[in-house]
LOTORDO-999126 format. One record per residue (C-alpha): residue number from 1; x, y, z. Coordinates in steps of 0.05 Angstrom, whole numbers, padded with zeros to 5 digits. Layout:
// LOTORDO-999126
n:x:y:z
NUM:X:Y:Z
...
This chain:
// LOTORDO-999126
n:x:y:z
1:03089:02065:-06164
2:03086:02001:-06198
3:03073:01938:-06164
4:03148:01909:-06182
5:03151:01883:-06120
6:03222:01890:-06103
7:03218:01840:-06065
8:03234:01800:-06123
9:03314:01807:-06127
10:03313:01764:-06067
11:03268:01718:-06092
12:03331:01661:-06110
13:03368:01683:-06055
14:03325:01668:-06006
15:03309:01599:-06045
16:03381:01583:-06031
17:03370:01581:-05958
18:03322:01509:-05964
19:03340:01453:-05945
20:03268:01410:-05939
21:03226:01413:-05988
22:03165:01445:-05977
23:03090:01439:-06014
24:03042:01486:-06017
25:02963:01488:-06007
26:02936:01557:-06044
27:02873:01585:-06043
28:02831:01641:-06070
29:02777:01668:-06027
30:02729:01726:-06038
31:02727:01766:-05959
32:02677:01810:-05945
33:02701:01874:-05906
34:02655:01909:-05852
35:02614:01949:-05903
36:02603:01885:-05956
37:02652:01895:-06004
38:02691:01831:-06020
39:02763:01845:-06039
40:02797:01786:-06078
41:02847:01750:-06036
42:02897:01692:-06053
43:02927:01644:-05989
44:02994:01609:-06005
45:03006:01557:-05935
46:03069:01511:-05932
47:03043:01442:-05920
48:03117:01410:-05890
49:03101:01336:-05861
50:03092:01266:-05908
51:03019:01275:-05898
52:03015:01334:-05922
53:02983:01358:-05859
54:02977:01433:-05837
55:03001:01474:-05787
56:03001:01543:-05757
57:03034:01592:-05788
58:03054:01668:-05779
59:03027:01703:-05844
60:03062:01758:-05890
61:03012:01800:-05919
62:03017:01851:-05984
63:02957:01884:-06009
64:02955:01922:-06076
65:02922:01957:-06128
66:02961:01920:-06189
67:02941:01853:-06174
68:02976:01781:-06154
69:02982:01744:-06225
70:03065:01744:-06207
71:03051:01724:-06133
72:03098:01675:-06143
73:03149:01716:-06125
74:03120:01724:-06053
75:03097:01647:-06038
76:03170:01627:-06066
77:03204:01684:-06010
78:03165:01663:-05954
79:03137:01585:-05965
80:03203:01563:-05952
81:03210:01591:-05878
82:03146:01559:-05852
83:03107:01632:-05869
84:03032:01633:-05897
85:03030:01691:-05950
86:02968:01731:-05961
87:02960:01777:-06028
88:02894:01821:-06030
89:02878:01853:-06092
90:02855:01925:-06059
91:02786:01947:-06055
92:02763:01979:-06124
93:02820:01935:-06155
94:02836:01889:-06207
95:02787:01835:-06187
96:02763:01866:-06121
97:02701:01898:-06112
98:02682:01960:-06098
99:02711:02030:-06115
100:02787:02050:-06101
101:02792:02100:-06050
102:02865:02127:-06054
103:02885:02089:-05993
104:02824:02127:-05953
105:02789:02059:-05936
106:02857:02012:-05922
107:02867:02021:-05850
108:02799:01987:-05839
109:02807:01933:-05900
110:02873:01915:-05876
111:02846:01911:-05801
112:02782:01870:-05838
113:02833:01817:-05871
114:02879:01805:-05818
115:02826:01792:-05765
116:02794:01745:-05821
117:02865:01720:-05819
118:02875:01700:-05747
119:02811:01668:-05742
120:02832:01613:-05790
121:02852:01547:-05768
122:02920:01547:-05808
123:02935:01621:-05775
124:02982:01620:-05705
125:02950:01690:-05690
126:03011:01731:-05720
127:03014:01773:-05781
128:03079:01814:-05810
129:03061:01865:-05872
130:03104:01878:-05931
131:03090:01941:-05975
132:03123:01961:-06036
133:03105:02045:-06074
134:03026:02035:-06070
135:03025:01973:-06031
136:03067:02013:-05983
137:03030:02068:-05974
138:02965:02020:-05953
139:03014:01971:-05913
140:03030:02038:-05868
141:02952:02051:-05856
142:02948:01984:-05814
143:02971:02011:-05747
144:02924:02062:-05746
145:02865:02012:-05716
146:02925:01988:-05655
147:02916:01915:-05683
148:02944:01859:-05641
149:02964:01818:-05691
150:03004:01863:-05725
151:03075:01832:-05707
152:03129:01876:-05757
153:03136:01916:-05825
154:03174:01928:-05879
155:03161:01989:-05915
156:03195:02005:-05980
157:03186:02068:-06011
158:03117:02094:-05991
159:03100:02163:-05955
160:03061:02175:-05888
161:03038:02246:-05911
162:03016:02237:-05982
163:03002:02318:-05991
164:03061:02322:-05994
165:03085:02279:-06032
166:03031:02303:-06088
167:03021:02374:-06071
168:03093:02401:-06039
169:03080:02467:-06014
170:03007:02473:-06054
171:03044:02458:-06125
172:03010:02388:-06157
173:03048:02341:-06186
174:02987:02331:-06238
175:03019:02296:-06285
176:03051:02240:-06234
177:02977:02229:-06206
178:02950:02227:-06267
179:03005:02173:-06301
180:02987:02122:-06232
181:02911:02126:-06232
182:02917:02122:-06307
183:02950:02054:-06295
184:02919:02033:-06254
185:02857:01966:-06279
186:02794:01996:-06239
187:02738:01955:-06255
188:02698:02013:-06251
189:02731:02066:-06296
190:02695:02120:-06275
191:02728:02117:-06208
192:02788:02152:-06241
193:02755:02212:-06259
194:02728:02211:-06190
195:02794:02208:-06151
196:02821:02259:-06200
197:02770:02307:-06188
198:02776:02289:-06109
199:02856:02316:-06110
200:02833:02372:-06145
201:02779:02385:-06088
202:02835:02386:-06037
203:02881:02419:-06063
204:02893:02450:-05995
205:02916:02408:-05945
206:02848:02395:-05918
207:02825:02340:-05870
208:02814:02290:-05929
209:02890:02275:-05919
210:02882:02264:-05854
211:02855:02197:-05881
212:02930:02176:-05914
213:02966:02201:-05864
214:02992:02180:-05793
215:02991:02228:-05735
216:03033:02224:-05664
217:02980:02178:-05639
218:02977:02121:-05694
219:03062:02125:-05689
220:03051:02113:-05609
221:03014:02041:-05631
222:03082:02016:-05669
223:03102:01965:-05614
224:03144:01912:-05666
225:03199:01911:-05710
226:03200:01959:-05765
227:03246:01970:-05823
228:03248:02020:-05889
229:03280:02022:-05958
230:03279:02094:-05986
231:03321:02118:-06045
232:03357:02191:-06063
233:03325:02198:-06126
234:03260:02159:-06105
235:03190:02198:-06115
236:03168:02187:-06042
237:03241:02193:-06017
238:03219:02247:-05963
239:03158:02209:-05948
240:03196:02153:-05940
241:03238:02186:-05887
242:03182:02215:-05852
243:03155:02146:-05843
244:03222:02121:-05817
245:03218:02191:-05776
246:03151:02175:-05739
247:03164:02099:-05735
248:03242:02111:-05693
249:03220:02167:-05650
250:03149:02167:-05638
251:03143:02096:-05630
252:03122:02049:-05561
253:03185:02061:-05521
254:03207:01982:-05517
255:03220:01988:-05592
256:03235:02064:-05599
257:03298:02079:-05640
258:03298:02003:-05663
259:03278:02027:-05735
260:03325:02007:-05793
261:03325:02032:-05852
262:03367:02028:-05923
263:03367:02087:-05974
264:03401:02070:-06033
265:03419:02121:-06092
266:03354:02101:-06141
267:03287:02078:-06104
268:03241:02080:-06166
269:03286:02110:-06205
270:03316:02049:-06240
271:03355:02099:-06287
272:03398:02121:-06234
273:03426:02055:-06228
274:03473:02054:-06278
275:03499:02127:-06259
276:03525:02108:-06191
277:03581:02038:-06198
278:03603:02032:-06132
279:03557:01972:-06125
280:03493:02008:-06112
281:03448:01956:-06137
282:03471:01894:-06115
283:03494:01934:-06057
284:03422:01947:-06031
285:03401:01874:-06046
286:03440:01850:-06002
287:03433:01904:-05944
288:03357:01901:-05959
289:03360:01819:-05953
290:03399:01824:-05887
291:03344:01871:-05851
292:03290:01831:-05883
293:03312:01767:-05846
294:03321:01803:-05790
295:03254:01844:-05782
296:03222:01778:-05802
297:03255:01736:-05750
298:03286:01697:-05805
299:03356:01702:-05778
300:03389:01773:-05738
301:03448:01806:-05788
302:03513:01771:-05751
303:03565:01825:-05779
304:03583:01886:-05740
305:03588:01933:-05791
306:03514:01934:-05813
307:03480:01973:-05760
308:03415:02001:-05762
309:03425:02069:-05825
310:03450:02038:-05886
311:03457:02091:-05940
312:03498:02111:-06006
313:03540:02158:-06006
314:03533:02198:-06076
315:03582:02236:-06124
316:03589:02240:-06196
317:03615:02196:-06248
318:03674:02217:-06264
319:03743:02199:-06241
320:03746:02254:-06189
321:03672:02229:-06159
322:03691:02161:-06166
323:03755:02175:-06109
324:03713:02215:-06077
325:03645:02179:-06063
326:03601:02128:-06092
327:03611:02073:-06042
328:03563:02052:-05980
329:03568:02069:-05904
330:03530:02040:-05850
331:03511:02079:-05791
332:03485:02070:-05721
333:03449:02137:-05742
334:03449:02194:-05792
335:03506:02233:-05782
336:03502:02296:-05751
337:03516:02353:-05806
338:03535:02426:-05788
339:03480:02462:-05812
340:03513:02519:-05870
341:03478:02582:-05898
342:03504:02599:-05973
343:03470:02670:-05994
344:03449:02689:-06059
345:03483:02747:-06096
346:03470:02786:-06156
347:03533:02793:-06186
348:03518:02760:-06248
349:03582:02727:-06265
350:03630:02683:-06226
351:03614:02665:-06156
352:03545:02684:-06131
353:03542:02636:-06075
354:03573:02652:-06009
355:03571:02630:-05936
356:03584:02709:-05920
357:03513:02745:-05916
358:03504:02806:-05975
359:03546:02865:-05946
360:03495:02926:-05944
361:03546:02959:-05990
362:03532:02919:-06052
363:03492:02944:-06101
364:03462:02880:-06129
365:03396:02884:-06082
366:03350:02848:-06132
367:03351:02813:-06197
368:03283:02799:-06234
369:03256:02755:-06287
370:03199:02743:-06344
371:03153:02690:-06323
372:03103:02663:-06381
373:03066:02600:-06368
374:03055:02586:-06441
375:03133:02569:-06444
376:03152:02525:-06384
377:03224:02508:-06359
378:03218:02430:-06375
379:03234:02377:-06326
380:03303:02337:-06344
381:03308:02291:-06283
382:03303:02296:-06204
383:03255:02250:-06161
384:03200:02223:-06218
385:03156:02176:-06232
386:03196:02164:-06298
387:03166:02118:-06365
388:03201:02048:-06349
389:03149:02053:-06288
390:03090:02073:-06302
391:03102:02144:-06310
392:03126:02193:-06365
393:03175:02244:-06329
394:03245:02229:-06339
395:03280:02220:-06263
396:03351:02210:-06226
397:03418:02250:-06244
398:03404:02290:-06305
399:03437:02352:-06342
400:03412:02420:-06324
401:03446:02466:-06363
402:03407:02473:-06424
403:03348:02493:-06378
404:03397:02530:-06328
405:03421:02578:-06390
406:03348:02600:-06400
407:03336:02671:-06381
408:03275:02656:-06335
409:03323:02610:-06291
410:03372:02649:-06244
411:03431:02615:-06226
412:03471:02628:-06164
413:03543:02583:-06166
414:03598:02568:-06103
415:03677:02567:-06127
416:03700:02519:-06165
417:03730:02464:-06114
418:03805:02463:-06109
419:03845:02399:-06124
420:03844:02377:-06057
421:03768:02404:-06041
422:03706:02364:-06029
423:03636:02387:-06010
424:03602:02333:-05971
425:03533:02336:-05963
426:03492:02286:-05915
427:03427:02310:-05892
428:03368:02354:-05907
429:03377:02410:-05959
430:03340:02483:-05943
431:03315:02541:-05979
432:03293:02612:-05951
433:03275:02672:-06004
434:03255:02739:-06005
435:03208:02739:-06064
436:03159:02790:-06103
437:03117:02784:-06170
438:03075:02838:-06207
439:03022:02772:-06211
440:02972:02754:-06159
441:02997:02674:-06157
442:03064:02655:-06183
443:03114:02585:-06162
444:03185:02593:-06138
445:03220:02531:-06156
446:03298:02516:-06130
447:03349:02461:-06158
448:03414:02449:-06121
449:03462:02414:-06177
450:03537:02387:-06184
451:03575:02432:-06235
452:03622:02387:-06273
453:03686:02419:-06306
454:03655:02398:-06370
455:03598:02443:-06360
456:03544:02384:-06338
457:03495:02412:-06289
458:03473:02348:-06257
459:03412:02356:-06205
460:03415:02335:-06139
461:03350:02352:-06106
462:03300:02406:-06116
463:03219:02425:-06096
464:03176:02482:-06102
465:03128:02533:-06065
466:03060:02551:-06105
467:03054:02618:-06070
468:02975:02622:-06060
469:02986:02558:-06009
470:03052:02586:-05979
471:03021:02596:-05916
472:02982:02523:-05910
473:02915:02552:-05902
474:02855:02519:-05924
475:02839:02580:-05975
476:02889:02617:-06020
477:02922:02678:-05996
478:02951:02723:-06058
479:03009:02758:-06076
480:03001:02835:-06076
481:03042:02875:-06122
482:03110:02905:-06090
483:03102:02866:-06025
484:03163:02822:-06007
485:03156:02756:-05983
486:03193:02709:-05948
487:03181:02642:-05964
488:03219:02572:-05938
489:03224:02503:-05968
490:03244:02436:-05956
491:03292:02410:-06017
492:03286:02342:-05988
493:03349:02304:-05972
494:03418:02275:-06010
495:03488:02247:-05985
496:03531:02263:-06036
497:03606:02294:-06046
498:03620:02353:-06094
499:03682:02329:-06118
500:03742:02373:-06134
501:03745:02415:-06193
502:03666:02408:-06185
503:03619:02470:-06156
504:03548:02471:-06132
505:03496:02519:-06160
506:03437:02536:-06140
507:03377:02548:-06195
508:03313:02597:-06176
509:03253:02595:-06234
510:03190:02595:-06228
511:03161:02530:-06275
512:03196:02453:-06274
513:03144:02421:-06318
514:03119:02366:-06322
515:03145:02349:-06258
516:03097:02407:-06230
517:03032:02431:-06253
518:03036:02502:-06296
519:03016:02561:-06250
520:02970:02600:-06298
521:02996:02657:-06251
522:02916:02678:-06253
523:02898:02660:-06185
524:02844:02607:-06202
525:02846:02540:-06159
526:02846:02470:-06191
527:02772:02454:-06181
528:02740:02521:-06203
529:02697:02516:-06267
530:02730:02565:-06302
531:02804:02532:-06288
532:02854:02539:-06323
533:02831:02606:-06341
534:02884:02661:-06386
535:02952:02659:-06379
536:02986:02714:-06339
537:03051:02734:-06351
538:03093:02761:-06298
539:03156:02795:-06273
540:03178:02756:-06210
541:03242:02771:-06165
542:03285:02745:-06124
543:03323:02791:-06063
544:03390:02785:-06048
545:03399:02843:-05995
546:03423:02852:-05933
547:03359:02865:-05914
548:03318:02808:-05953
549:03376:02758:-05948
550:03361:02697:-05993
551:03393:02631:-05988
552:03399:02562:-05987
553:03427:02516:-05914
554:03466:02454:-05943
555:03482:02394:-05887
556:03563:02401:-05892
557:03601:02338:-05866
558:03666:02362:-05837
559:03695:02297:-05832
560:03683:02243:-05889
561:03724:02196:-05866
562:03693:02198:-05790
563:03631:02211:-05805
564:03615:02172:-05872
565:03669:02116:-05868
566:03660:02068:-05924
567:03628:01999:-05912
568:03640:01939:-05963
569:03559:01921:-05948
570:03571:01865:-06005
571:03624:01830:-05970
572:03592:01840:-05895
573:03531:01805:-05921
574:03555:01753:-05958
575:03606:01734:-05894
576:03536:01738:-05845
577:03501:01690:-05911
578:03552:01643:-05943
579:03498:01620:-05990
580:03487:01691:-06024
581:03544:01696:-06077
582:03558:01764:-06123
583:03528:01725:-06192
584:03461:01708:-06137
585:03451:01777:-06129
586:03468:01794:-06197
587:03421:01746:-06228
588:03361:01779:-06181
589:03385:01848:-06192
590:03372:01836:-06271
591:03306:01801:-06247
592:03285:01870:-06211
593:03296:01912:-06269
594:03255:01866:-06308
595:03198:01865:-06265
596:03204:01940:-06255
597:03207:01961:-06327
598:03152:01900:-06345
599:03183:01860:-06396
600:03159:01800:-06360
């Protein structure tokens, strides 16, 4: 959730596209918002005529929490097309005053700055937001006070419901929350204990998030061009599409279903670059360049294969997933996936994942497992925060199977593809269990993975249910001992081909750590003195009956070729933009990872 701003691959690009040069008047101004704070603010205006003389201009605004000492990325992107750029160091922040408020206090800061905005002289009335992670997340609070103004955004991978984002299904992602506020240069360090404590305090999904969130209402106020940049292996990859979600659908009706978005294999998770070839990087600069001159008003994309859903379509890295997937497609919409059931079964050896429900004649009804908090199944990979920025949990495409062959992780494992078989995923990923533990509290956690013929288990998605929230109330509810429970999650979403000779398997534990907080299995909440209390260790199970029918439903593409056709994205941009060339993007792509991983 670093500042990074992406933004800055396209810095040069966009560079390329002058052809007058332009000067620049900048200023730094302290504004004061409606309760007195002043947040620190820096104005970039082009200044285009001999004398030097100013005009009005449509601003691009970013506010964030890391600060603007590299806005010249930003003034160099938008300068150039006759844009005024605005960077606001958020309230709390770096050299704003005040105390950081997790977002809580943005939708009126940002309404505060841009009406400050439009009464300046230099200011034609209309404003545009960009938003990158944390930037994001505040950018997406500005339609909530229906400013007119507001004239189009582009969001890039930030959430519109950040409970869950930090708390899926009541289990915290401590560690992640505590790496970003951590980083973050508070003038007031206190504030940090504060905001820590406040999570803790709402650990439930109580009306506090109500305050980071948008409901059907603020969507209905989106009445301008909106676009979105999520990733596969991105932290806020389902908040991300939740955003895009509200923003299509829910939106004013003259721009309803007008929403584009990209979603490119990585997001924040840089790492996951270098495991997907089939030009993922400079693939999505260039896509994300094209929609940015286009929600901007720079210049519409001209080429008829980039439509509105621009996304990668996954595999793995060897030769098989290289035929099979890792290129890009580009969509009027998401495809539409048949919706598959694979049921668990407790065979214990071969296949033990089938799209045939358990037959009441098997014997396998159950299979249990030792749960002890004091020894954790440890995160290797999924949708982190990881250390190259600003976090500590390693992300993107890693191995399972060291973790898999532990004997508190239950694996349940498709046939091994034929020669000529694929899998093709596109879509949201499922997960409905029939659980019981001998503990009042316990997590169920679930990992769908490729299986490589070389016995790599590589993750693909996974998320988790902390069972006192499993029923979203605003006080825990507890396990009782020998009750079954049925219990649903949302594995968030992938596009990506199981190649053949490949399987998918299916992982049930109850721990992923650090990416999830340990569930001390003793029934105490996060903000009660005596937290975390003694370990408890338990006996949990998972049903695989005819009667208590567990299983995952997995978005199956039935035609690839149809339905994901492959889309050179580099080429189609570079024919709409003769001045972007491969070594441009190359050159900016390097930039990014720079930027991202800080060695500036």
């Amino acid at each position: 959730m670093t500042k990074l701003s992406v933004i800055v691959t396209v810095l040069g690009v966009l560079s390329a596209f002058v052809v007058e040069a332009v000067h620049r008047r900048s200023m730094e101004e302290m504004i004061e918002m409606r309760d007195g704070v002043a947040l620190h603010t820096l104005i970039h205006l082009p200044i285009r005529d001999e004398d030097h003389e100013e005009g009005k201009y449509t601003t691009i605004v970013d506010r964030s929490p890391y600060g603007y000492g590299d806005m010249e990325w930003m003034t160099d992107i938008f300068i150039p097309f006759g844009f005024a750029a605005v960077g606001q160091d958020m309230r709390g922040t770096e050299k704003s005053e005040g105390n950081f408020s997790m977002w809580q206090s943005d939708q009126y800061d940002s309404r505060d700055l841009g009406d400050w905005i439009v009464k300046q002289k230099w200011s034609n009335g209309k404003i545009m937001t960009l938003g990158a992670s944390a930037d994001g997340i505040g950018s997406v609070q500005t339609p909530k006070t229906d400013p007119d103004w507001l004239r189009a955004q582009y969001i890039i991978w930030a959430s519109t419901r950040m409970y869950d984002t930090l708390f899926p299904f009541g289990t915290y992602k401590e560690k992640t929350t505590v790496d970003w506020l951590t980083d973050l240069s508070m003038p007031n360090p206190d504030v940090l204990y504060d905001n820590l404590d406040t999570v803790a305090e709402n650990e439930a999904h109580t009306d506090w998030w109500a305050g980071l969130e948008l409901n059907d209402a603020d969507y209905a106020k989106i009445n301008y061009p909106t676009a979105f940049w999520a990733g596969w292996y991105d932290i806020f990859q389902l908040g991300t599409f939740q955003a895009y979600e509200g923003y299509n659908t829910q939106s004013n009706p003259a721009v309803r279903g007008n929403s584009k978005i990209t979603v490119d294999a990585a997001g924040h998770c840089l790492e996951a670059g270098a495991f997907f070839t089939g030009n993922a990087v400079l693939g999505r600069t260039a896509v994300v360049l094209a929609q940015m001159f286009e929600v901007y008003g720079i210049r519409p994309v001209s080429r008829s294969q980039i439509k509105d859903v621009t996304f990668y379509v996954m595999s793995s890295n060897d030769t098989a997933g290289l035929a099979a997937g890792q290129y890009w497609t580009s969509l009027d919409d998401f495809p539409k996936a048949k919706m598959t059931d694979y049921y668990f079964n407790g065979a214990g050896s071969g296949t033990t994942l089938f799209t045939n429900p358990p037959s009441p004649e098997d014997p396998h009804l159950s299979t249990s497992y030792k749960v002890d908090p004091a020894d954790p199944v440890f995160t290797m990979g999924g949708n982190n925060l990881p250390d190259s920025i600003g976090g500590s949990i390693p992300c993107g495409p890693l191995d399972q199977a060291e973790q898999d062959a532990r004997s508190d992780v239950l694996t349940f494992q498709t046939n091994t593809l034929g020669e000529d078989e694929e899998l093709v995923l596109s879509g949201g990923l499922f997960a409905n269990l029939f659980v019981s533990s001998d503990a009042i509290d316990t997590d169920f956690m679930v990992k769908i993975s490729d299986v490589y013929p070389t016995g790599e288990v590589r993750i693909l998605e996974d998320n988790a249910v902390r069972m006192r929230w499993r029923e979203n109330t605003l006080t825990p509810v507890y396990m009782e001992s020998g009750t079954v429970y049925n219990i649903e999650m949302n594995l968030w979403n992938t596009t990506y081909v199981v190649a053949p000779g490949h399987a998918l398997r299916v992982s049930v534990s109850s721990s992923n750590n650090p990416r999830f907080s340990v569930n001390y299995q003793n029934g105490l909440v996060l903000n009660d003195p005596a937290y975390p209390g003694e370990n408890v260790t338990a006996t949990n199970t998972i049903y695989h009956s005819a009667q208590y029918p567990s299983k995952v439903t997995l978005p199956i593409i039935e035609n690839k070729n149809a339905q994901l056709p492959q889309v050179h994205v580099l080429k189609e941009v570079m024919a709409a933009y003769p001045s972007i060339t491969e070594d441009l993007l190359q050159k900016f792509s390097v930039a990014l990872d720079k930027m991202a991983s800080r060695k500036r």
